[in-house]
VEXFI-409990 format. One record per residue (C-alpha): residue number from 1; residue in three letters; y, x, z. Coordinates in Angstrom, 1 decimal, decimal comma. Example, Ala and Ser with C-alpha at 12.3 -4.5 7.8 and 13.67 -1.06 7.14 Angstrom:
<sites>
<site><nr>1</nr><rest>ala</rest><c2>-4,5</c2><c1>12,3</c1><c3>7,8</c3></site>
<site><nr>2</nr><rest>ser</rest><c2>-1,1</c2><c1>13,7</c1><c3>7,1</c3></site>
</sites>
This chain:
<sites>
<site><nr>1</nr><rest>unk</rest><c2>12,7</c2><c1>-6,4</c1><c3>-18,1</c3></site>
<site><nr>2</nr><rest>unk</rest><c2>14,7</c2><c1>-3,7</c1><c3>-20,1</c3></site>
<site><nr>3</nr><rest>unk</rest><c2>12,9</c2><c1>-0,4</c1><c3>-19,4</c3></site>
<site><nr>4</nr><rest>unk</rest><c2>15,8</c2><c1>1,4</c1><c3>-20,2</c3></site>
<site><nr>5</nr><rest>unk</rest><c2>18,1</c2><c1>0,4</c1><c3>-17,1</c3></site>
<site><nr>6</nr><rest>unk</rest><c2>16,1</c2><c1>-1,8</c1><c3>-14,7</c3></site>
<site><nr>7</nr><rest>unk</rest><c2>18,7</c2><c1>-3,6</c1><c3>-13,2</c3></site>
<site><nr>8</nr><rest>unk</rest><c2>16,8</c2><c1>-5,9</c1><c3>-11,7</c3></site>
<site><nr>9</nr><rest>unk</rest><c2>14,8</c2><c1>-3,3</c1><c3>-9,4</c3></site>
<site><nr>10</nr><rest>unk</rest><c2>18,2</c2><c1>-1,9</c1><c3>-8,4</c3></site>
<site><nr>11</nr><rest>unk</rest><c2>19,6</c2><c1>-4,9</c1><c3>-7,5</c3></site>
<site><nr>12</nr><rest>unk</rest><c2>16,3</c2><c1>-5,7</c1><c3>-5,2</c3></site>
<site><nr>13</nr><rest>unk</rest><c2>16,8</c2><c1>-2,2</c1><c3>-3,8</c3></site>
<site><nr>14</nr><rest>unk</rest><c2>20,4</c2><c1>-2,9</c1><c3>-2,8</c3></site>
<site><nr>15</nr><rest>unk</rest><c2>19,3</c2><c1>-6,7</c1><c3>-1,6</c3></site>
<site><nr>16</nr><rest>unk</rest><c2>17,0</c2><c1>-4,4</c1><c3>0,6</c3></site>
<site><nr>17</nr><rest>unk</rest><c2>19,5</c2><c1>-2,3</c1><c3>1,6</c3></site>
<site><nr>18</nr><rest>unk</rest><c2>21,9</c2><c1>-5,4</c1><c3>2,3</c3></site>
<site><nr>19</nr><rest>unk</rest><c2>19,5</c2><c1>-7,0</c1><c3>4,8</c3></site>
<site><nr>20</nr><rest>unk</rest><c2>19,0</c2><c1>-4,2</c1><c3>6,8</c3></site>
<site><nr>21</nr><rest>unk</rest><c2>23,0</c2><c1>-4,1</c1><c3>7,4</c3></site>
<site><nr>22</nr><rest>unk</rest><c2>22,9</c2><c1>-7,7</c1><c3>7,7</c3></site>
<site><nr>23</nr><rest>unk</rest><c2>20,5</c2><c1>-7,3</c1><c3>10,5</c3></site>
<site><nr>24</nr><rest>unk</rest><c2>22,6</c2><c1>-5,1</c1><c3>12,6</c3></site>
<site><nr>25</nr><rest>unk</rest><c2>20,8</c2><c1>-1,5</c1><c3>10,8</c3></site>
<site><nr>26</nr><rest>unk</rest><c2>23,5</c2><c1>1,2</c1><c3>10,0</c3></site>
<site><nr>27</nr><rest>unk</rest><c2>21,4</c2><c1>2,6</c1><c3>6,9</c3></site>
<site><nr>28</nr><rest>unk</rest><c2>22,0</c2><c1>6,4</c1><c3>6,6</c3></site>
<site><nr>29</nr><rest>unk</rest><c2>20,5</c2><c1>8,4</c1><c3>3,9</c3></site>
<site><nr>30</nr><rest>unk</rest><c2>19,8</c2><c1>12,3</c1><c3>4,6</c3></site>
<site><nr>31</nr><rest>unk</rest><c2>17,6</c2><c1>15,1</c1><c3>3,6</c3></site>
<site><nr>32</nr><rest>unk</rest><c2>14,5</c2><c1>16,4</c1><c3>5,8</c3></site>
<site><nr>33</nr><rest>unk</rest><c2>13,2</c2><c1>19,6</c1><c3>5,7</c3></site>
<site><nr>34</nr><rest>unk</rest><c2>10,5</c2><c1>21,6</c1><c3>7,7</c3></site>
<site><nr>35</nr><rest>unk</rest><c2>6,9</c2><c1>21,8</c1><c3>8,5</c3></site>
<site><nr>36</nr><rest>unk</rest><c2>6,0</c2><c1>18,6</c1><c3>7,9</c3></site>
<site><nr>37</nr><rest>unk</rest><c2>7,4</c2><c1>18,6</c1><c3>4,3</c3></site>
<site><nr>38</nr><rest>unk</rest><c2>6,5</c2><c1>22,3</c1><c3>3,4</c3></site>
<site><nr>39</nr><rest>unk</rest><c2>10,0</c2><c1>23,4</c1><c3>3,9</c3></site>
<site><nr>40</nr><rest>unk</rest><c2>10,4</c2><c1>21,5</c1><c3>0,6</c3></site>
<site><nr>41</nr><rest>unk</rest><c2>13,7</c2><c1>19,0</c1><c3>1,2</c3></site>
<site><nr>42</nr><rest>unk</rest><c2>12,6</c2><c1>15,0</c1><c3>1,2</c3></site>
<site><nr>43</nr><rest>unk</rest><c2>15,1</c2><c1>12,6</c1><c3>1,2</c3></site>
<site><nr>44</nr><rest>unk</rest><c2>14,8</c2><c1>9,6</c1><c3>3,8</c3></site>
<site><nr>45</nr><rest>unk</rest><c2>16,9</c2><c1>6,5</c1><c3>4,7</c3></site>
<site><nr>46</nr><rest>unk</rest><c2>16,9</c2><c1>5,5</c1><c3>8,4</c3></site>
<site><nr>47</nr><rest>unk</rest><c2>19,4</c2><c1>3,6</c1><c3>10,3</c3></site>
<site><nr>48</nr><rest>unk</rest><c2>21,8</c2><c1>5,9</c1><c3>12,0</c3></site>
<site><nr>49</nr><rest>unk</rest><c2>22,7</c2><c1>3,8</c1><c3>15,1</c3></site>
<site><nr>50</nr><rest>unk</rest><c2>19,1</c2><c1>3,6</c1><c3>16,6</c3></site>
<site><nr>51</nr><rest>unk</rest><c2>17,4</c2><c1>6,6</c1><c3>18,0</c3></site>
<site><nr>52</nr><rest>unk</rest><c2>13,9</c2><c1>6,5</c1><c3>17,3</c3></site>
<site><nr>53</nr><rest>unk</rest><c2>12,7</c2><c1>4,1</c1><c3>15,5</c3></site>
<site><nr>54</nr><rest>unk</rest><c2>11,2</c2><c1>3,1</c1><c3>11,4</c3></site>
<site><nr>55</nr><rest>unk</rest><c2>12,4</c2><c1>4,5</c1><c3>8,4</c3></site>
<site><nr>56</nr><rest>unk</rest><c2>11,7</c2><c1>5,0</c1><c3>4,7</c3></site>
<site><nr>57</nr><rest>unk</rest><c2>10,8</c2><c1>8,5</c1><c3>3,5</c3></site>
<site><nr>58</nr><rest>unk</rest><c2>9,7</c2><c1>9,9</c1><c3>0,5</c3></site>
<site><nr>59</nr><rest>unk</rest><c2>5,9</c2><c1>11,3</c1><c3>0,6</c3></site>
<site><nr>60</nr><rest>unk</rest><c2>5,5</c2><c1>14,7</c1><c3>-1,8</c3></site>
<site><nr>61</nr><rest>unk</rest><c2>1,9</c2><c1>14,7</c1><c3>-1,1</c3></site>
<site><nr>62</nr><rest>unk</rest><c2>1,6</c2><c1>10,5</c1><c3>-2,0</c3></site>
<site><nr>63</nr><rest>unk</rest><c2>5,0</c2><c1>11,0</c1><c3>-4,8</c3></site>
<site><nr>64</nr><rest>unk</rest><c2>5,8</c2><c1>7,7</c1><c3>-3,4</c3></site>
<site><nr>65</nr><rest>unk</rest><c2>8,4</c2><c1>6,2</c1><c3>-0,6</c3></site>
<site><nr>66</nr><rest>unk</rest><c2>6,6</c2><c1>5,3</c1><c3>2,7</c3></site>
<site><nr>67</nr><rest>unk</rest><c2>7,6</c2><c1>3,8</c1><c3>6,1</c3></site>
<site><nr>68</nr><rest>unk</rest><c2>6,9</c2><c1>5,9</c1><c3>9,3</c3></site>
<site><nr>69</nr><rest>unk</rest><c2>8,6</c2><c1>6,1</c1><c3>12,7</c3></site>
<site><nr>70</nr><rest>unk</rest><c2>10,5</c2><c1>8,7</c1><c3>13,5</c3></site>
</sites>
């Protein structure tokens, strides 16, 4: 794989991204920022038409994207 551009992980990520629309998910993408993050912002995907429920977040402490519910 080209180091350089890494299609091929960005076209997983949008696969991803396709089969949570696919499966009836509204992905959102937003900043979160409080407490919890050190009042640093953190940017998180979630799916905008449920209320509660998992998302993907990014993790300052772990520098990593995690899953959690909201």
């Amino acid at each position: 794989m080209d180091k350089s551009d890494n299609v091929e992980l960005w076209q997983a990520l949008a696969d991803a991204l396709n089969a949570l629309e696919d499966a009836g998910y509204s992905v959102q993408f937003g900043d979160r920022k409080g407490p919890e993050t050190n009042w640093w912002t953190a940017p998180h995907a979630y799916a905008g038409n449920r209320a509660s429920g998992t998302e993907a977040a990014w993790s300052r402490k772990r520098s990593r994207w995690i899953v959690e519910q909201r």
